[in-house]
N, C-alpha and C positions, 0 to 999 in steps of 0.2 A: 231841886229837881224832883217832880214826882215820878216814883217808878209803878204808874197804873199799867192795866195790861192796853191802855186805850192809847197813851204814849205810846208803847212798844209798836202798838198796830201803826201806827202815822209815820212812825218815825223808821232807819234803820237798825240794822245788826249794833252797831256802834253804842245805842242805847241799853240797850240788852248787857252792854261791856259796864258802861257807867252804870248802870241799876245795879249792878254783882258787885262791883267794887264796891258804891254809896252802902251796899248793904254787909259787904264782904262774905261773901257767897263764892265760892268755888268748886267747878263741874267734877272735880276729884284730883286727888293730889299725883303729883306730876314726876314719874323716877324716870329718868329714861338713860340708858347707856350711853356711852360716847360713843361714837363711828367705832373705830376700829374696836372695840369692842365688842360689838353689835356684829361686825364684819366677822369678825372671827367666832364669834357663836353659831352665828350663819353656814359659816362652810363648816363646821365641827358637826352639824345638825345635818347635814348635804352628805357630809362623810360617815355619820352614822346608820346614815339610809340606806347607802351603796348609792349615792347620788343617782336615785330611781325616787319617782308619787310612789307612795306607803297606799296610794287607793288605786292606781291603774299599771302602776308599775314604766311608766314614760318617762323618758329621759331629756325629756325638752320643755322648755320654758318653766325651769324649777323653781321654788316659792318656800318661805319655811310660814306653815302658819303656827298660831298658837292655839292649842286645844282648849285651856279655860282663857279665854280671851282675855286681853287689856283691860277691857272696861270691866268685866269682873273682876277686877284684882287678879290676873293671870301672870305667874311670874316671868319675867325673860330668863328662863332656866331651858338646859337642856332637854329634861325632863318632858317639860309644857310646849316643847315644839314639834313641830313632824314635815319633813319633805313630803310636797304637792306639789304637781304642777299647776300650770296657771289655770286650764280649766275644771279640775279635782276641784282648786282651791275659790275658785267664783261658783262653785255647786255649792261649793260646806258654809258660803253665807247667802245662800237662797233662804229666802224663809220656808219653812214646810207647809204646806194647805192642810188644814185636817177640817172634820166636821163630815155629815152625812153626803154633800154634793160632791166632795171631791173623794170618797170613798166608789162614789157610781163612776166617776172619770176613771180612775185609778185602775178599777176593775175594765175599764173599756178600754183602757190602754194595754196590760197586761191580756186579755185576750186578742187584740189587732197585734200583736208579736208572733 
């Protein structure tokens, strides 16, 4: 099987699987906790908060996110987590706008306050 990018385009996701494996390519290595280990880091992290968002201070719909993320190699450590609620924590993975246009927004926003 050839793994062109002209296959990938024709074909599915499934190819993409076979082309990583034929080549042995993988998207990064894989640690993950068990459940109740995860569980219990979870409420430890909740309990270290004062089960209160570390950004708005709300006590509803809590979340523990990671500061240096997963995909950076972010550890499941106490340390690299923080209680958020769920809309703190769908903010902190907005991507930011920069550049001169959203500079002119930004200031048009902050003065209609």
């Amino acid at each position: 099987m050839a793994c062109s990018g002209f296959y990938l385009l024709r074909n599915n996701t499934n190819s993409l699987k076979a082309c990583r494996r034929a080549v042995n390519i993988r998207k990064r290595p894989r640690v993950r906790l068990d459940r109740q280990s995860y569980s219990s880091l979870h409420r430890s992290v909740l309990k270290r908060d004062g089960w209160r968002c570390q950004r708005c201070g709300s006590s509803v719909g809590l979340e523990v996110h990671h500061i240096t993320p997963r995909s950076q190699l972010g550890p499941d450590a106490e340390e690299n987590l923080i209680a958020l609620c769920w809309d703190c924590h769908r903010r902190t993975h907005e991507p930011v706008p920069s550049g001169p246009r959203w500079r002119i927004v930004s200031s048009m926003l902050v003065r209609s306050r």
